[in-house]
Backbone bond lengths (Angstrom), bond angles and torsions (degrees), N, CA, C in turn:
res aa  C-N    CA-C-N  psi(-1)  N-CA   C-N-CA  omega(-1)  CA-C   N-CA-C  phi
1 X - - - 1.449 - - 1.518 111.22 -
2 X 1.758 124.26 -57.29 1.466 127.33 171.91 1.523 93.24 -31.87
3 X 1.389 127.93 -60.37 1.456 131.10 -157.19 1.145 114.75 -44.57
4 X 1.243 122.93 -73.76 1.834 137.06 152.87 1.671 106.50 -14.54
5 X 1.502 115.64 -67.08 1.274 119.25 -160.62 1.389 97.95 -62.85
6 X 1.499 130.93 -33.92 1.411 134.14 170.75 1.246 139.12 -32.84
7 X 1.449 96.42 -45.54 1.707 124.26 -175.43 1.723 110.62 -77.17
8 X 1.317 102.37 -0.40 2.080 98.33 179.80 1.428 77.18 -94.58
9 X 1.318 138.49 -98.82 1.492 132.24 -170.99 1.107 122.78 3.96
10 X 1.731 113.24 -74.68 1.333 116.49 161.09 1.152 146.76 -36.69
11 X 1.671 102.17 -47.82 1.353 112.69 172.40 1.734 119.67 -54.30
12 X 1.590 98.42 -46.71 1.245 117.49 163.91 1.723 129.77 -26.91
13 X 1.491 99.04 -74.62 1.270 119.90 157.50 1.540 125.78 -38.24
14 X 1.001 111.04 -54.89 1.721 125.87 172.02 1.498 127.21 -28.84
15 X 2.484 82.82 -74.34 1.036 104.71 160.78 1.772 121.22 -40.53
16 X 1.676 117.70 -53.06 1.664 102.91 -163.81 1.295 101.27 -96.01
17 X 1.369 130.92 17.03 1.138 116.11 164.21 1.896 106.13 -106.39
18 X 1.144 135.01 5.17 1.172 142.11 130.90 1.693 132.96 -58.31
19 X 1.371 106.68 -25.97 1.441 115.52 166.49 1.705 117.58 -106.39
20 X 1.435 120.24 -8.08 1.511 113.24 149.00 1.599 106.25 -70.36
21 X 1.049 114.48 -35.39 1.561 102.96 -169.61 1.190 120.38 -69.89
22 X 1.750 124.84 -26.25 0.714 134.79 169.30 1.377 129.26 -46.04
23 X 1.717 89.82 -58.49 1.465 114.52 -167.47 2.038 98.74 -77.64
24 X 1.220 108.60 -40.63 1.500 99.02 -178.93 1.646 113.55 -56.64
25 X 1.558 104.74 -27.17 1.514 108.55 -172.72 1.764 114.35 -69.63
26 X 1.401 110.50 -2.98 1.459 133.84 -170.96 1.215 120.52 -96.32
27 X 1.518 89.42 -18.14 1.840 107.81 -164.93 1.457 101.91 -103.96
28 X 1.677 124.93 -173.93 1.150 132.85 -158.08 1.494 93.39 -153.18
29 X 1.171 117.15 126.93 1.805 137.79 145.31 1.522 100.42 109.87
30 X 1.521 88.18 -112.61 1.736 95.47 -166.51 1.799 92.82 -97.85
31 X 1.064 108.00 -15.90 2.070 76.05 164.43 1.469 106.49 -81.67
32 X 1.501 135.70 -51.89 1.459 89.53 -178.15 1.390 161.08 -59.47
33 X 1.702 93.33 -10.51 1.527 111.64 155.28 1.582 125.22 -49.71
34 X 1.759 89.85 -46.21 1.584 94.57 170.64 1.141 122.90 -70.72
35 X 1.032 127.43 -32.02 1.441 129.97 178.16 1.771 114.08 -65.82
36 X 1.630 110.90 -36.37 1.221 122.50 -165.67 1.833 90.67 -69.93
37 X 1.502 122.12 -51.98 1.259 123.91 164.98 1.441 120.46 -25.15
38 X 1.282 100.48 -71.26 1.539 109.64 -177.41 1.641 131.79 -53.54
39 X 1.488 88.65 -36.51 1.321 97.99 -179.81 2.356 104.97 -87.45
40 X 0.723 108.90 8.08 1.466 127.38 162.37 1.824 124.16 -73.66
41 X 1.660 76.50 -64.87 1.555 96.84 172.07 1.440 117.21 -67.11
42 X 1.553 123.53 -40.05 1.291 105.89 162.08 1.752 132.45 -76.91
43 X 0.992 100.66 -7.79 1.635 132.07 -168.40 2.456 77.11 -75.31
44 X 1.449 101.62 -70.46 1.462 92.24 166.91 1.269 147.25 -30.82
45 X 1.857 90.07 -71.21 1.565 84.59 167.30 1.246 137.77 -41.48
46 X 1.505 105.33 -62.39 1.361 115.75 167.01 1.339 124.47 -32.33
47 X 1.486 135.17 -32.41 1.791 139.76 160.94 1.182 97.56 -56.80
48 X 2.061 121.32 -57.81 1.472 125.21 -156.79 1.380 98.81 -35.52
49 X 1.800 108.95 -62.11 1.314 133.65 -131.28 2.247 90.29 -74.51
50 X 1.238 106.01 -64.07 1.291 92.48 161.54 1.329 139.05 -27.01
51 X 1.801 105.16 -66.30 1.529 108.04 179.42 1.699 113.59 -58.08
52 X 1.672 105.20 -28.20 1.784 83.27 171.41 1.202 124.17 -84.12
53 X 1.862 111.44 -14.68 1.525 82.76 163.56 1.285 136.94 -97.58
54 X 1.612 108.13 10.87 1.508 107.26 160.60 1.596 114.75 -82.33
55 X 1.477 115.51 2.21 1.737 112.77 174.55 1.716 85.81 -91.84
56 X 1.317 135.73 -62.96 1.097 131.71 -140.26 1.658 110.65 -67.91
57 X 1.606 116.05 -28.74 1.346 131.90 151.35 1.726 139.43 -33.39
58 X 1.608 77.66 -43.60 1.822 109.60 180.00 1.146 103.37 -72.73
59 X 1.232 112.78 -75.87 1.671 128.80 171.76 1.696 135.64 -59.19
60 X 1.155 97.93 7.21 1.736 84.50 -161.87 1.851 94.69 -131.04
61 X 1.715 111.60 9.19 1.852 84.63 148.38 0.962 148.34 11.06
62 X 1.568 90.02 -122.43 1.288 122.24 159.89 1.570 132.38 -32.26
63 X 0.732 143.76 133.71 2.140 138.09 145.24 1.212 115.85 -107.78
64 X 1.427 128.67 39.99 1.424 125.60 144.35 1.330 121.12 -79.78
65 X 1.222 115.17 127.13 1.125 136.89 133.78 1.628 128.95 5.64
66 X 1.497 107.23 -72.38 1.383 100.70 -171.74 1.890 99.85 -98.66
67 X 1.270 116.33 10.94 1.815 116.19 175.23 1.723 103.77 -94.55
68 X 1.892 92.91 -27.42 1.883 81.35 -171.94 1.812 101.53 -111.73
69 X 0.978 113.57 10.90 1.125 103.00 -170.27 1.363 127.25 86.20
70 X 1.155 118.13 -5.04 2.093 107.92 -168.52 1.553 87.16 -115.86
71 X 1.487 98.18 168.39 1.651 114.97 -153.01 1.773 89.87 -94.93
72 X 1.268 93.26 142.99 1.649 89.98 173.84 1.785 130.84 -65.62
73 X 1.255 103.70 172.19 1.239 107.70 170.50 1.393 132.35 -46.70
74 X 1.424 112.20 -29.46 1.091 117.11 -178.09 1.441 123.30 -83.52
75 X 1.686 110.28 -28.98 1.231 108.17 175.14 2.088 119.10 -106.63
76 X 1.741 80.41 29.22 1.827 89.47 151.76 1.243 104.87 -109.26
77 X 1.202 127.73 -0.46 1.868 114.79 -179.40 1.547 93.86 105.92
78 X 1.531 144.98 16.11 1.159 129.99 121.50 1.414 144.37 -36.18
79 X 1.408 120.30 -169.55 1.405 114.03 -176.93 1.301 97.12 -75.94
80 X 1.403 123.96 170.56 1.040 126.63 166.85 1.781 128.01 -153.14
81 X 1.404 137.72 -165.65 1.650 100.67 -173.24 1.916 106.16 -79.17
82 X 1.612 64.11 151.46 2.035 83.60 -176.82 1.358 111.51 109.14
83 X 1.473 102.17 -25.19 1.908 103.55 -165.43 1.844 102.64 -93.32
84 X 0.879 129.41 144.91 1.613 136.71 174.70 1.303 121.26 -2.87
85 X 1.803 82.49 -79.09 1.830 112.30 -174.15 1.530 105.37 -68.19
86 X 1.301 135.23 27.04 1.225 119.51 -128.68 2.404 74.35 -135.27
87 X 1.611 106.40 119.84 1.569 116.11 -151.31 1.088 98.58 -93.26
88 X 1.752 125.40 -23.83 1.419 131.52 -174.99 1.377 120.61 115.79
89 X 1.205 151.28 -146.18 1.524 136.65 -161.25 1.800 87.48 -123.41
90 X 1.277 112.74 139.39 1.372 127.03 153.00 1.372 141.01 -36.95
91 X 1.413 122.96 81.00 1.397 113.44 -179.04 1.161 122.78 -110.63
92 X 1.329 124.98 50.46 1.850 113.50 -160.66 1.921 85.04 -133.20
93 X 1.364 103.90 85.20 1.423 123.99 162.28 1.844 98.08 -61.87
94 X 1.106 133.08 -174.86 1.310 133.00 170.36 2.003 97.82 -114.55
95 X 0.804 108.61 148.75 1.923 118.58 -156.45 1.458 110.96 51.26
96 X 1.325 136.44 19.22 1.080 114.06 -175.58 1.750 101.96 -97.10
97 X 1.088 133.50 140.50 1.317 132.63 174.88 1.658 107.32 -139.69
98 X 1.793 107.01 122.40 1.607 114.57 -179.91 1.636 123.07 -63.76
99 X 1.687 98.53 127.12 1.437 88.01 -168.92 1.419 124.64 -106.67
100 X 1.276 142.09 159.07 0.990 121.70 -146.61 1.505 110.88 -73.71
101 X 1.550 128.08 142.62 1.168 109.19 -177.18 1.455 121.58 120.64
102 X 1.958 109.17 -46.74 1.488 147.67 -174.02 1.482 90.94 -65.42
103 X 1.525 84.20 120.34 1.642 104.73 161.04 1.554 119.49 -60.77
104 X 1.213 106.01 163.67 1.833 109.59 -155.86 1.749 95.62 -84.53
105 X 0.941 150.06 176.54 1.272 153.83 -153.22 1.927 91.55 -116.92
106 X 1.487 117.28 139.04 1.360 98.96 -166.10 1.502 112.54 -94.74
107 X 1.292 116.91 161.79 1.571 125.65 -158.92 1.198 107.70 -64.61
108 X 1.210 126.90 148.94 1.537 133.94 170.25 1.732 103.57 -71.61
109 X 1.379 93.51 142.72 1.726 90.53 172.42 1.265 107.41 -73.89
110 X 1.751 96.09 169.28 1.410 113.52 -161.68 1.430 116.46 -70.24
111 X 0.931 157.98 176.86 1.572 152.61 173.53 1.600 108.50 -113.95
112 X 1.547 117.31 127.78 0.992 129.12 168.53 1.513 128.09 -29.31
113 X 1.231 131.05 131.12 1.440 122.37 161.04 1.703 104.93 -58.68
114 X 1.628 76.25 150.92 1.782 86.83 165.91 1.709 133.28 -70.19
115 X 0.535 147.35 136.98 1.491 153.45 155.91 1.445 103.10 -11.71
116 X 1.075 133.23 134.18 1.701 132.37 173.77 1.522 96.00 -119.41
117 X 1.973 115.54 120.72 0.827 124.13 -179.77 1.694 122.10 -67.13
């Protein structure tokens, strides 16, 4: 889906870096250099903006914690266990699949109360 949403940017980009080029190719001295620049740099972005969203596609699955590396919700001051919003402990290793039978993965301890001022 990011991927799709990618391609208006790009397209974007494309497009005005096809009409600096144009217009620099019209011009004389040091703007059409500049223009030839510019229309480069957007000619770039526009790949950048693609290639990240074919990385961000690849990579961005998952939202665990211990598969991507970033600290969970709970220990930014999210919900955490016991609290509502709170989804349960993380088990989505990458190949791991539950088998029938397989004990449940064990609970995270409880989290401290806060400090009462």
């Amino acid at each position: 889906m990011i991927y799709f949403l990618a391609l208006i940017p790009a397209t974007v980009l494309t497009v005005a870096g096809y009409v600096v080029l144009f217009l620099s190719n019209r011009s004389e001295g040091a703007l059409r250099a500049f223009g030839k620049y510019l229309a480069f740099w957007a000619f770039t972005l526009a790949g950048l903006v693609i290639l990240g969203a074919i990385f961000a596609a690849a990579h961005g699955g998952g939202r665990c914690p211990m598969v991507h590396g970033r600290m969970g919700s709970a220990m930014m001051g999210g919900p955490g266990p016991g609290e509502a919003r709170f989804m349960g402990p993380c088990d989505c290793q990458r190949g791991h699949t539950p088998q029938p039978g397989e004990a449940p993965p064990a609970a995270a301890p409880p989290r401290p109360a806060p400090p009462s001022p």
